[in-house]
Structures are given as C-alpha cells and as structure tokens.
ChimeraX commands (.cxc) that place a marker at each C-alpha (Angstrom):
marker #1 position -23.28,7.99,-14.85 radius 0.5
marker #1 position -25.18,10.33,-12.17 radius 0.5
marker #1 position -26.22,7.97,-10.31 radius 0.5
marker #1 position -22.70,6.25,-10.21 radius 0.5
marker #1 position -20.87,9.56,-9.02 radius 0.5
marker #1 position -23.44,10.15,-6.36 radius 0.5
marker #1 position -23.39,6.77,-5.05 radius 0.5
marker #1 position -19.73,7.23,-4.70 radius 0.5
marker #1 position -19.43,10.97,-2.90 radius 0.5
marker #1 position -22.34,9.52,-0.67 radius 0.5
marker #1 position -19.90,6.38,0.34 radius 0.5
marker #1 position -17.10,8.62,0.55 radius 0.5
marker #1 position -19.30,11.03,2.91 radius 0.5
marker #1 position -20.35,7.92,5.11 radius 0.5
marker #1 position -16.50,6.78,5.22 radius 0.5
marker #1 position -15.11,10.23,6.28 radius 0.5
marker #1 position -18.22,11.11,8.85 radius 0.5
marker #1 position -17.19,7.54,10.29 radius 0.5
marker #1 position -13.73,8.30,10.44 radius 0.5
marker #1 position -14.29,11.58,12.01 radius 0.5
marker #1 position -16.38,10.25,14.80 radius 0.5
marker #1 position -13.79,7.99,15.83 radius 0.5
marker #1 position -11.37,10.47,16.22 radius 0.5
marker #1 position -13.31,12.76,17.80 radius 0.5
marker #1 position -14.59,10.00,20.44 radius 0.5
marker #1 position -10.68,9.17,21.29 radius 0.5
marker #1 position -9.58,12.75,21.65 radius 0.5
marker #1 position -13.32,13.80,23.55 radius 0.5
marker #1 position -12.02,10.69,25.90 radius 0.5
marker #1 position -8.42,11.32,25.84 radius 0.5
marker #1 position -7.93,7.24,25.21 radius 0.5
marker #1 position -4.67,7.51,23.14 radius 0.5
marker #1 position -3.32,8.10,26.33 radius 0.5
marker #1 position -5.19,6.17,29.05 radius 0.5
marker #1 position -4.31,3.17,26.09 radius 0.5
marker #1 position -0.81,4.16,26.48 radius 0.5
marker #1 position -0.72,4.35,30.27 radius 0.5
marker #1 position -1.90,1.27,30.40 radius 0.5
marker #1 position 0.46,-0.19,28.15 radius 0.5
marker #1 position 3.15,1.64,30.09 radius 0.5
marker #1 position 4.20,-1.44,32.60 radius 0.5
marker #1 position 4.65,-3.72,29.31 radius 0.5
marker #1 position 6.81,-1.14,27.40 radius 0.5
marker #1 position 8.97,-0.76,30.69 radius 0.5
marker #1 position 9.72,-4.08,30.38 radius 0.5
marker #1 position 10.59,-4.18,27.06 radius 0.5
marker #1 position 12.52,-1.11,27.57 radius 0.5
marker #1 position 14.43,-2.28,30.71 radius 0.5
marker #1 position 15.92,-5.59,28.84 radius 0.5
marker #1 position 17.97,-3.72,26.51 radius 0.5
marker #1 position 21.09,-3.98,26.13 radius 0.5
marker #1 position 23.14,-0.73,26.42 radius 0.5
marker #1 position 26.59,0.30,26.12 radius 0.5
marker #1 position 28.05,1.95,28.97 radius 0.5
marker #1 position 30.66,3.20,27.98 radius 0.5
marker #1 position 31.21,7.21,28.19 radius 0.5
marker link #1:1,2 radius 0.2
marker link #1:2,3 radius 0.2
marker link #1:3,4 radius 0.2
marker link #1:4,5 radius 0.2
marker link #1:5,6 radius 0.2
marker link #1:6,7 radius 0.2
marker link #1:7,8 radius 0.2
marker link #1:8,9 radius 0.2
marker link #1:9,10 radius 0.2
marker link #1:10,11 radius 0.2
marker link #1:11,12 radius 0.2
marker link #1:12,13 radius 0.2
marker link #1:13,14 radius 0.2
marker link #1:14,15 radius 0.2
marker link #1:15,16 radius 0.2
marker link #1:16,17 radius 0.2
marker link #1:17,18 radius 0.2
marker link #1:18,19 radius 0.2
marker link #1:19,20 radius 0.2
marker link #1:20,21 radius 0.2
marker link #1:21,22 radius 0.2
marker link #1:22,23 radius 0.2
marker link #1:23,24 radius 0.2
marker link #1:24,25 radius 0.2
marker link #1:25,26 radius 0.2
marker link #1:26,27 radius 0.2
marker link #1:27,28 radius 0.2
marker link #1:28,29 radius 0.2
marker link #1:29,30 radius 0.2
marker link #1:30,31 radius 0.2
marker link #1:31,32 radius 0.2
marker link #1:32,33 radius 0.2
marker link #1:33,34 radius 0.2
marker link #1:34,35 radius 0.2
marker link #1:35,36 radius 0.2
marker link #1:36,37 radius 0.2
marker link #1:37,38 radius 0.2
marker link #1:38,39 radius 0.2
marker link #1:39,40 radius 0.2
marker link #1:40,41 radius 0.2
marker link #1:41,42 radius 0.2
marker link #1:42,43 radius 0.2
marker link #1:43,44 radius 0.2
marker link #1:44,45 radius 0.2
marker link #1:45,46 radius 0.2
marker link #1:46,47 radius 0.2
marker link #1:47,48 radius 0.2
marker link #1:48,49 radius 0.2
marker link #1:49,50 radius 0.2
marker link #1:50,51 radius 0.2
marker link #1:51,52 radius 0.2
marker link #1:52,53 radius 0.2
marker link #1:53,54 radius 0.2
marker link #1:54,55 radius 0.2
marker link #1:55,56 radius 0.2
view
C-alpha cells in the first residue's frame, strides 16, 4: 500500500514539475503572444468576412 501511494505522489510530482516548466518557458519567452501575432493576418481574415449589420 506504501509503495502504491508513493509511486503515485511521485507521478503526480513529475506531472506538475512538467506542467510547470512549460508554462514557465512560454511566459519566460512571451510565446502566447508572438503565437498570436503570428496568427494575427489569419484571424483578420476570418474577422473581415463577417457579415455585419449596419444598421444604427
């Protein structure tokens, strides 16, 4: 039973140290928003085919 709860708080250490240097690499790097300024031409031309109402 010991060994069965420490194998499982060691995978759940391995999962959250992995999870943590993830996020800490994107936010060191500041990609969530070089990803979005790249995606920025394709969302502009989603955005710009939509039809609007123009009425006031």
């Amino acid at each position: 039973m010991k060994k069965k709860a420490l194998k499982v708080l060691k995978t759940t250490g391995l999962v959250a140290g992995g999870f943590f240097g993830v996020t800490f690499t994107v936010y060191y790097f500041n990609l969530d928003m070089k990803m979005t300024a790249a995606m920025q031409p394709l969302l502009n031309y989603v955005y710009d085919r939509v039809e609007r109402d123009q009425h006031l």
